[in-house]
C-alpha positions, -999 to +999 in steps of 0.1 A: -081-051+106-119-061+099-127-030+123-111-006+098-129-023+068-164-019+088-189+010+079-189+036+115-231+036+121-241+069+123-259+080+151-282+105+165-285+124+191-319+125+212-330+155+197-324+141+160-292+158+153-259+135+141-235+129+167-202+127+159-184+093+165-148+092+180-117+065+167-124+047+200-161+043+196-177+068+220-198+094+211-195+134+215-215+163+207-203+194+190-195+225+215-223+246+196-249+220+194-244+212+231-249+250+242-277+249+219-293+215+240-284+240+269-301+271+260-329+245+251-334+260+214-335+239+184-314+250+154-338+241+130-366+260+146-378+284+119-393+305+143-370+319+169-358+353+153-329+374+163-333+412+165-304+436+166-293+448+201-275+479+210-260+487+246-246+510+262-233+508+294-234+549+316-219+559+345-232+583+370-212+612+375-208+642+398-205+675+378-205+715+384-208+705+424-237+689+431-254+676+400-255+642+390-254+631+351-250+599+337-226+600+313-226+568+283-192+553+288-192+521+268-212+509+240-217+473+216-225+466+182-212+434+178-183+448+189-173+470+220-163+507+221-150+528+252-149+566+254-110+570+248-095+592+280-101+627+280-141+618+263-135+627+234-138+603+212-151+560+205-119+535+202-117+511+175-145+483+180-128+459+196-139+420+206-151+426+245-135+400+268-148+395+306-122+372+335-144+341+348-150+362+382-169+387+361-190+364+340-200+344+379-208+384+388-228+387+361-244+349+367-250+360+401-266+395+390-291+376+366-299+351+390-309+373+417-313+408+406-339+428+386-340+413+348-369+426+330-373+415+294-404+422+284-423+449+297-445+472+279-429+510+288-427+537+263-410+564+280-381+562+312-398+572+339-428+543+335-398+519+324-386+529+357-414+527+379-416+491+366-386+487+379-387+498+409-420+478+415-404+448+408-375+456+433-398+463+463-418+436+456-391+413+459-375+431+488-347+442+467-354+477+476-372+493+506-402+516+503-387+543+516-355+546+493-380+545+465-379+581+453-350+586+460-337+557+436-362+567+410-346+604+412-318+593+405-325+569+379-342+599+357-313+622+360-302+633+328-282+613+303-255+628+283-245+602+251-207+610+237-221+629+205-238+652+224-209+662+245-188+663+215-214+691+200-217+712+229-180+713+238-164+716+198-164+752+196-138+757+231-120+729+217-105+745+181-080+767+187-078+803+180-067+813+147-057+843+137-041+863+106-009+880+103-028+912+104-045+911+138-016+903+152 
C-alpha cells in the first residue's frame, strides 16, 4: 500500500525526452519516438523541414506494334490513386497498403539498387545519364547495355490527362436530330 501512496519518478530517456513508466516499474518508449531514435532525427529540431512530394509510379508499354511509351499508372498525394480499368479515369484516393514481402522488396531495392537523392539535373536525359553513371560504376549495369537502357529510359511519357484530351472526342457518342435521321 505505501507503493501506491509513492510519487512514480519521472524519467528521461538518453536523448532528453520523458519515458513513459509501466504499473510494474519498467520503462518503455512511445512507438513514434522510438522510430524517431531510429531514423536518428530529433523532434525538437527546428531545422529539418518537410517538403511536399508527388509520385507517380509509369509503366512501360508496347503500343501501335513496335513503340514503346510509358504510360503513368499510379500516383500519391498523401493518398494513392490507380488509373481505374479501361484508363480512363483516377479512383478515389485511397490509403496505399504494401504485404511485408513487398516492403523487404523495397528494403532490398534501397539497400542495393540506384537511390539518388540529391543530384543537380534539370532536364531527363542529364537526370538520366546520372543514373546510368552511377549504375556502371557500381557494376549494376554493363557498358555495353548503356544506350540501350538510356533509350529506353527517354521514351515518351504519356500522364492520364493527356490521354484523356487526345482520346475525348472518339469517346462522346454521336448525336443526332430527328431531322438527319
Amino acid at each position: 500500500s505505501s507503493d501506491e501512496e509513492r510519487p512514480r519518478k519521472v524519467m528521461l530517456s538518453r536523448r532528453g525526452r520523458l519515458a513513459s513508466i509501466t504499473d510494474d516499474g519498467d520503462t518503455f518508449t512511445p512507438p513514434a519516438q522510438r522510430v524517431q531514435f531510429i531514423l536518428g532525427e530529433d523532434a525538437d529540431d527546428a531545422t529539418l523541414e518537410s517538403h511536399p512530394l508527388f509520385s507517380e509510379m509509369e509503366e512501360l508499354v508496347r503500343v501501335d506494334g513496335d513503340v514503346l511509351e510509358w504510360r503513368e499508372t499510379a500516383r500519391w498525394v498523401k493518398f494513392e490513386e490507380d488509373v481505374e480499368e479501361g484508363g480512363n479515369r483516377w479512383s478515389k484516393p485511397h490509403v496505399a497498403t504494401l504485404s511485408l514481402h513487398s516492403l523487404f522488396e523495397l528494403r532490398s531495392f534501397i539497400l542495393n539498387g540506384t537511390v539518388m537523392l540529391d543530384v543537380e539535373a534539370y532536364t531527363l536525359d542529364q537526370l538520366a545519364d546520372l543514373v546510368l553513371d552511377n549504375m556502371v560504376n557500381t557494376n549494376v549495369l554493363t557498358l555495353e547495355f548503356r544506350d540501350q537502357v538510356k533509350e529506353v529510359l527517354l521514351q515518351r511519357h504519356r500522364h492520364q490527362h493527356e490521354r484523356r484530351k487526345e482520346n475525348n472526342m472518339s469517346r462522346l457518342p454521336i448525336i443526332r436530330s430527328l431531322t438527319e435521321i
